[in-house]
OpenMM code with the backbone's topology and positions (N, CA, C; nanometers):
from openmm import Vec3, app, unit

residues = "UNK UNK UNK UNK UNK UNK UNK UNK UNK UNK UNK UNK UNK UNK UNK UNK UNK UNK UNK UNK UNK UNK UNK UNK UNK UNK UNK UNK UNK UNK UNK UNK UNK UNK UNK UNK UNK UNK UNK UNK UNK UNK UNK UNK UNK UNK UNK UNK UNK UNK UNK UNK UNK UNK UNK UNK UNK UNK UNK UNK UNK UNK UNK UNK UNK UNK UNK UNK UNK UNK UNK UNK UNK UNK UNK UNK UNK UNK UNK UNK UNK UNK UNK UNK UNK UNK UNK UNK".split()
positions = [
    Vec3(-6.6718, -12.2429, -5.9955),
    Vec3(-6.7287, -12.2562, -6.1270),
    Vec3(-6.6336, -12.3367, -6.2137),
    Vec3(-6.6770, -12.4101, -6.2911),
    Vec3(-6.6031, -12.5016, -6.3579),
    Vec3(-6.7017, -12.5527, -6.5323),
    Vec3(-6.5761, -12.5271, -6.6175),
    Vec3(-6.6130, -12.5726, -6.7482),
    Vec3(-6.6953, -12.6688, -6.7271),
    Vec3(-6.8224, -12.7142, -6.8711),
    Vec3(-6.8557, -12.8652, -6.8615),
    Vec3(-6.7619, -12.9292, -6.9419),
    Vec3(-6.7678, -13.0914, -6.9084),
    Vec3(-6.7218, -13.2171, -6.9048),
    Vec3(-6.6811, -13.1725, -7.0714),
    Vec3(-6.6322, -13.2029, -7.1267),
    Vec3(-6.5819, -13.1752, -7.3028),
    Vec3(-6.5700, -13.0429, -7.3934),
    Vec3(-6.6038, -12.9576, -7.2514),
    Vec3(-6.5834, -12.8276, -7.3256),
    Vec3(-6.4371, -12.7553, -7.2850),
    Vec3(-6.3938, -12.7342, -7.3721),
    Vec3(-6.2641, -12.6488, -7.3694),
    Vec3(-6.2614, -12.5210, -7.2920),
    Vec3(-6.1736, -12.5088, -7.1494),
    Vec3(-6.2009, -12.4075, -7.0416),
    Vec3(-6.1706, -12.2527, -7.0855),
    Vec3(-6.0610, -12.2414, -7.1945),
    Vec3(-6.0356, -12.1702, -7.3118),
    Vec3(-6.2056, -12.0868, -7.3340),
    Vec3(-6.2096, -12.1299, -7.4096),
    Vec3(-6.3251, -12.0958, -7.5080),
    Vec3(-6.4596, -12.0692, -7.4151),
    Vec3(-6.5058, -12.1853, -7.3153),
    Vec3(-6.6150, -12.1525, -7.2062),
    Vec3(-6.5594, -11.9609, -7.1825),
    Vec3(-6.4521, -11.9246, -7.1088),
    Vec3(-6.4112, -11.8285, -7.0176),
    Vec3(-6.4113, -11.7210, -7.0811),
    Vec3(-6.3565, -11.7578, -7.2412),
    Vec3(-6.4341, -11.6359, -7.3479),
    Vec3(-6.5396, -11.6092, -7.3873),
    Vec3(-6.5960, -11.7638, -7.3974),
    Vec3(-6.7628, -11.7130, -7.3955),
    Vec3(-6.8263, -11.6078, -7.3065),
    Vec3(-6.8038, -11.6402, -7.1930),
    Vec3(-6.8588, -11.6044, -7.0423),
    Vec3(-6.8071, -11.4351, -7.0775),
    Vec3(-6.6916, -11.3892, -7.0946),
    Vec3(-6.6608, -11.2933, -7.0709),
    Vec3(-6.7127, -11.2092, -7.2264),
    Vec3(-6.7020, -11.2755, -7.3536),
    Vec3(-6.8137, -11.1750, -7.4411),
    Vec3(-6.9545, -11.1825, -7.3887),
    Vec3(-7.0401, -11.2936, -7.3173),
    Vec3(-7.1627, -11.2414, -7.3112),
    Vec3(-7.1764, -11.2054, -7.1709),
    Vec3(-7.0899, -11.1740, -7.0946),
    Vec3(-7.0644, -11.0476, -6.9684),
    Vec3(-7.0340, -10.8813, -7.0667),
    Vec3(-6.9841, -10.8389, -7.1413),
    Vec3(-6.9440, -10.7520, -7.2082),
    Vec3(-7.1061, -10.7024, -7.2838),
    Vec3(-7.1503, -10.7972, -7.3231),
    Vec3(-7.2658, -10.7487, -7.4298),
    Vec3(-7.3716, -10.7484, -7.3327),
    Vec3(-7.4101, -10.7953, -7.1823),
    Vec3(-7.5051, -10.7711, -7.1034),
    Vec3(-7.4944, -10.6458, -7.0645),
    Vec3(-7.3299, -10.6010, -7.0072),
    Vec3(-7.2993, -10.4865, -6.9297),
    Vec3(-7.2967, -10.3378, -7.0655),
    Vec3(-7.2995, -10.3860, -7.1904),
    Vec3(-7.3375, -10.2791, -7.2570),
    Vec3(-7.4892, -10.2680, -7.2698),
    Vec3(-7.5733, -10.3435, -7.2237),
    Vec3(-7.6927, -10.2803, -7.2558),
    Vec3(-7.7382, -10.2590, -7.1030),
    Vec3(-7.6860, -10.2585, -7.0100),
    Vec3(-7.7246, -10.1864, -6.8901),
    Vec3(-7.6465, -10.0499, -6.8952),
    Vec3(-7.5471, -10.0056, -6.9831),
    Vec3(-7.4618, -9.8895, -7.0385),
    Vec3(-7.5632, -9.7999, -7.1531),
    Vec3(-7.6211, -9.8459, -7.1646),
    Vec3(-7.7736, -9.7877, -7.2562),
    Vec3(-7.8260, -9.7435, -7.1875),
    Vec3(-7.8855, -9.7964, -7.0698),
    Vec3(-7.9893, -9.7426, -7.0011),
    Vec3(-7.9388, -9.6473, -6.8792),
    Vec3(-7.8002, -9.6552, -6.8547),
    Vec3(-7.7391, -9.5537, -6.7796),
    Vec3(-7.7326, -9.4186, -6.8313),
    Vec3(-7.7296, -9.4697, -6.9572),
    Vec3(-7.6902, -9.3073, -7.0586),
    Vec3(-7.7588, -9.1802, -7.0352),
    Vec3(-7.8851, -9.2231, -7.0227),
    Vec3(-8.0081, -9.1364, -6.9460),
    Vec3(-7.9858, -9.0838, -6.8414),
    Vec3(-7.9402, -9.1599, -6.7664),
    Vec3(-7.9093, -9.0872, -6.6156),
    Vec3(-7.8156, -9.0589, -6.5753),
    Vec3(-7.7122, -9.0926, -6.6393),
    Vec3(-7.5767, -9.0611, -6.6013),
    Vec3(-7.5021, -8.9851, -6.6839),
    Vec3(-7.5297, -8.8432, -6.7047),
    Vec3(-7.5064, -8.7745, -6.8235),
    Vec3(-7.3596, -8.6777, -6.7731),
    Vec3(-7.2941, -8.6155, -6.8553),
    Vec3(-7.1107, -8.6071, -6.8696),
    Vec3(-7.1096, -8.4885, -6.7331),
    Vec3(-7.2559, -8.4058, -6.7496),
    Vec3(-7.2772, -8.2823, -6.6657),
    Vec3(-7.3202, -8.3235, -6.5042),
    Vec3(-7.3821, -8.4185, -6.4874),
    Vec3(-7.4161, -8.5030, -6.3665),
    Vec3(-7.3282, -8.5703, -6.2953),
    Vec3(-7.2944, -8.6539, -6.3942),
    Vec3(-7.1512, -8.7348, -6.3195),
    Vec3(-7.0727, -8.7550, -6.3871),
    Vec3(-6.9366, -8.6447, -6.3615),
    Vec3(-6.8490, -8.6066, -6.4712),
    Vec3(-6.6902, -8.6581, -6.3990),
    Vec3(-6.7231, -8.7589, -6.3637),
    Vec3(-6.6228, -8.8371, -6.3109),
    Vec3(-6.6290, -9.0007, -6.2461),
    Vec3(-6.5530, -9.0948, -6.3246),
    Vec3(-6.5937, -9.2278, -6.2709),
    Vec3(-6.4916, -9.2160, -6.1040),
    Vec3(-6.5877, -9.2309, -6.0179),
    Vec3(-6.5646, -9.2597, -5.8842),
    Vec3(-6.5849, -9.4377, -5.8123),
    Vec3(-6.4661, -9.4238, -5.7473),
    Vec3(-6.5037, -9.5652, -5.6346),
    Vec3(-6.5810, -9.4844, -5.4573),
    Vec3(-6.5329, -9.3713, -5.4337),
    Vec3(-6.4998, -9.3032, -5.3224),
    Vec3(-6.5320, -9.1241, -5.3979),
    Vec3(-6.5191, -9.0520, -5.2660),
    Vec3(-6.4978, -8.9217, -5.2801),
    Vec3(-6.3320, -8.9167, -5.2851),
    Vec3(-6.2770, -8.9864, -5.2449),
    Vec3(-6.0925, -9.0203, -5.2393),
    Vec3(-6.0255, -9.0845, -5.3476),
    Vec3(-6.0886, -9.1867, -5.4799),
    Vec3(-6.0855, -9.2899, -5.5456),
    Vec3(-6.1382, -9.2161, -5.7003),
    Vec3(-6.0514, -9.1580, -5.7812),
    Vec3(-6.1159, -9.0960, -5.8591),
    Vec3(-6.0299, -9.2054, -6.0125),
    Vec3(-6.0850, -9.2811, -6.1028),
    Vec3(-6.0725, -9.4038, -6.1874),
    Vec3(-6.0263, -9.2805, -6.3240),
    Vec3(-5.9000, -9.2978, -6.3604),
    Vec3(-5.8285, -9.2480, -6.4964),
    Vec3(-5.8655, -9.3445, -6.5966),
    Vec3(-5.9067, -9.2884, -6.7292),
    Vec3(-5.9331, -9.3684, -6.8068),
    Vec3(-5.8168, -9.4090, -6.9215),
    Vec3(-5.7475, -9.5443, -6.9017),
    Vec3(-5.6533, -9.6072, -6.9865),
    Vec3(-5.7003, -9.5950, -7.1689),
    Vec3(-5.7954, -9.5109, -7.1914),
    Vec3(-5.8223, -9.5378, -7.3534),
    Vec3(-5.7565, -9.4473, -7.4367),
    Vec3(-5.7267, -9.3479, -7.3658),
    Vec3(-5.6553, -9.2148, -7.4033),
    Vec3(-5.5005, -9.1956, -7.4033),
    Vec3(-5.4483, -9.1576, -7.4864),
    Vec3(-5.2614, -9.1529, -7.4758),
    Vec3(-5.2342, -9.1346, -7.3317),
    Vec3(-5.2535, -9.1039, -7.2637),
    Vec3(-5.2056, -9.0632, -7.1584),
    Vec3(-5.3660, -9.0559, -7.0373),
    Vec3(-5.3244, -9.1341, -6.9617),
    Vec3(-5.4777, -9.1651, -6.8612),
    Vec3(-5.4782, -9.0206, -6.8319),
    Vec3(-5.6503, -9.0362, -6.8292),
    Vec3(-5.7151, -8.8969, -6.7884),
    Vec3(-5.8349, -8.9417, -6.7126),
    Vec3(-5.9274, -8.8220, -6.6554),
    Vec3(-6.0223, -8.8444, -6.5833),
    Vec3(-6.1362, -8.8036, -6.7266),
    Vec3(-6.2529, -8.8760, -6.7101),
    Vec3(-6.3470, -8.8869, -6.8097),
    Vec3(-6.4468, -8.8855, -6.6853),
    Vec3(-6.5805, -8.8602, -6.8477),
    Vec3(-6.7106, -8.8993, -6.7017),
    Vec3(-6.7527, -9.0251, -6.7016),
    Vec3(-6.7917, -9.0294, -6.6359),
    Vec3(-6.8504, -9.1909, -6.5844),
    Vec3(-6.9410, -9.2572, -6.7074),
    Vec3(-6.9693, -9.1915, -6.7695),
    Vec3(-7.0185, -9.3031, -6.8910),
    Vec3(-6.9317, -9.2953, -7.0125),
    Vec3(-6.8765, -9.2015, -7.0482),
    Vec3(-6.7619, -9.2019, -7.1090),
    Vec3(-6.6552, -9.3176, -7.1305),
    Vec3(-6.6363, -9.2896, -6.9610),
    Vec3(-6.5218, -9.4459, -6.8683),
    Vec3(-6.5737, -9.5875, -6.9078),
    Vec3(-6.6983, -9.6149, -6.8922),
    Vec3(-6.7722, -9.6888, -6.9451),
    Vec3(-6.7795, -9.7652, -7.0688),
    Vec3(-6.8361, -9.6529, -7.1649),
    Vec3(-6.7863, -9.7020, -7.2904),
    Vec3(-6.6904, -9.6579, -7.3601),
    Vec3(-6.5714, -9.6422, -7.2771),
    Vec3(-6.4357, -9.6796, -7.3314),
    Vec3(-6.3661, -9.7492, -7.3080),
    Vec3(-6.4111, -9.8441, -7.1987),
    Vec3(-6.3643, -9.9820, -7.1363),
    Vec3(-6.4465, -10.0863, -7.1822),
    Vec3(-6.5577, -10.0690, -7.2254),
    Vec3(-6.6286, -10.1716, -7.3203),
    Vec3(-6.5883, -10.1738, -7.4617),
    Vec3(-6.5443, -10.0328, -7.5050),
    Vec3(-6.4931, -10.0462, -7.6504),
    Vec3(-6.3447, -10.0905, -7.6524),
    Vec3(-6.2877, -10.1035, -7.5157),
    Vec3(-6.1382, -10.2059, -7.4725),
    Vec3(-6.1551, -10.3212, -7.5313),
    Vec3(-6.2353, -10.3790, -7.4335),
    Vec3(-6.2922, -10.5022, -7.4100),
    Vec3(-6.3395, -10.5811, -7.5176),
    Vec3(-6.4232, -10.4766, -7.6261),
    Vec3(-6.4642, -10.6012, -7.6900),
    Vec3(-6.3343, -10.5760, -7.8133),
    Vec3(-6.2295, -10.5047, -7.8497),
    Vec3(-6.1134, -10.5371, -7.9303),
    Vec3(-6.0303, -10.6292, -7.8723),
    Vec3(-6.0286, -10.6391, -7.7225),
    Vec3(-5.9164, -10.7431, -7.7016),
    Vec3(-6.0170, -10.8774, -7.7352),
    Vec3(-6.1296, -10.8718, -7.7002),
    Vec3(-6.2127, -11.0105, -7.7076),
    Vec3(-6.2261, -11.0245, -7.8550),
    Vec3(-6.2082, -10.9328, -7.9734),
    Vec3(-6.2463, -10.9546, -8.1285),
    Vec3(-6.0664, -10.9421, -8.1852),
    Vec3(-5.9818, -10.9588, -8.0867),
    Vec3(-5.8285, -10.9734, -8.1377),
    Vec3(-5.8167, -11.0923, -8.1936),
    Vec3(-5.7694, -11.1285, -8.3187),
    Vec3(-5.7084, -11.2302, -8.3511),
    Vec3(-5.5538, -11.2557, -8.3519),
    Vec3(-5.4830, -11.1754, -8.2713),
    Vec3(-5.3970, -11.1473, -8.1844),
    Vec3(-5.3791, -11.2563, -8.0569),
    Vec3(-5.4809, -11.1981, -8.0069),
    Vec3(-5.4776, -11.2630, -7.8888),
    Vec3(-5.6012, -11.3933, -7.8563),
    Vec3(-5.7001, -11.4257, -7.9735),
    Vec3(-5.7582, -11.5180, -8.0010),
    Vec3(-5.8159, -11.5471, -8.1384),
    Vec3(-5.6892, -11.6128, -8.1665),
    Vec3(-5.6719, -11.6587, -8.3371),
    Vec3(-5.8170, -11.7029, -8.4065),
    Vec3(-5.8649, -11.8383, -8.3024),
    Vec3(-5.9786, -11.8625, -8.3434),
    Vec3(-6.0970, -11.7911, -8.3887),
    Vec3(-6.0890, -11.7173, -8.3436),
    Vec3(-6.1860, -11.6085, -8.3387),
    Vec3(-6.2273, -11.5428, -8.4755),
] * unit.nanometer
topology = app.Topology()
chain = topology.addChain("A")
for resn in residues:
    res = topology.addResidue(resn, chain)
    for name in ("N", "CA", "C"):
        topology.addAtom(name, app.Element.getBySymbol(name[0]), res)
């Protein structure tokens, strides 16, 4: 995959990655329903692979939608940092 011809690869790769963020929150909507804290009360890769959630002082295990949107509410502060993208 590659920027187009005059567009700044910068800015394309942020694009791409806020409107990856704002797709994957509204498929995080429709999980909400089914994936409730009592159902699946743990983000898993594996029965062996159990995902700590970095949003909290100290990583903990959360439930799976929880994990979710607390890695989207990561995501879109580092992507709305003017920190780390002035332009912005």
């Amino acid at each position: 995959l590659k920027a187009p011809d005059q567009q700044d690869e910068g800015v394309w790769k942020y694009e791409h990655l806020r409107q990856f963020c704002l797709e994957l929150n509204d498929l995080t909507v429709l999980l909400q329903k089914e994936c409730l804290p009592e159902t699946c009360s743990q983000m898993t890769a594996t029965e062996q692979w159990i995902f700590l959630c970095a949003a909290h002082k100290n990583p903990k295990e959360c439930p799976a939608i929880d994990y979710t949107r607390h890695t989207l509410d990561g995501a879109a502060s580092l992507l709305n940092s003017n920190k780390y993208f002035p332009s912005r």
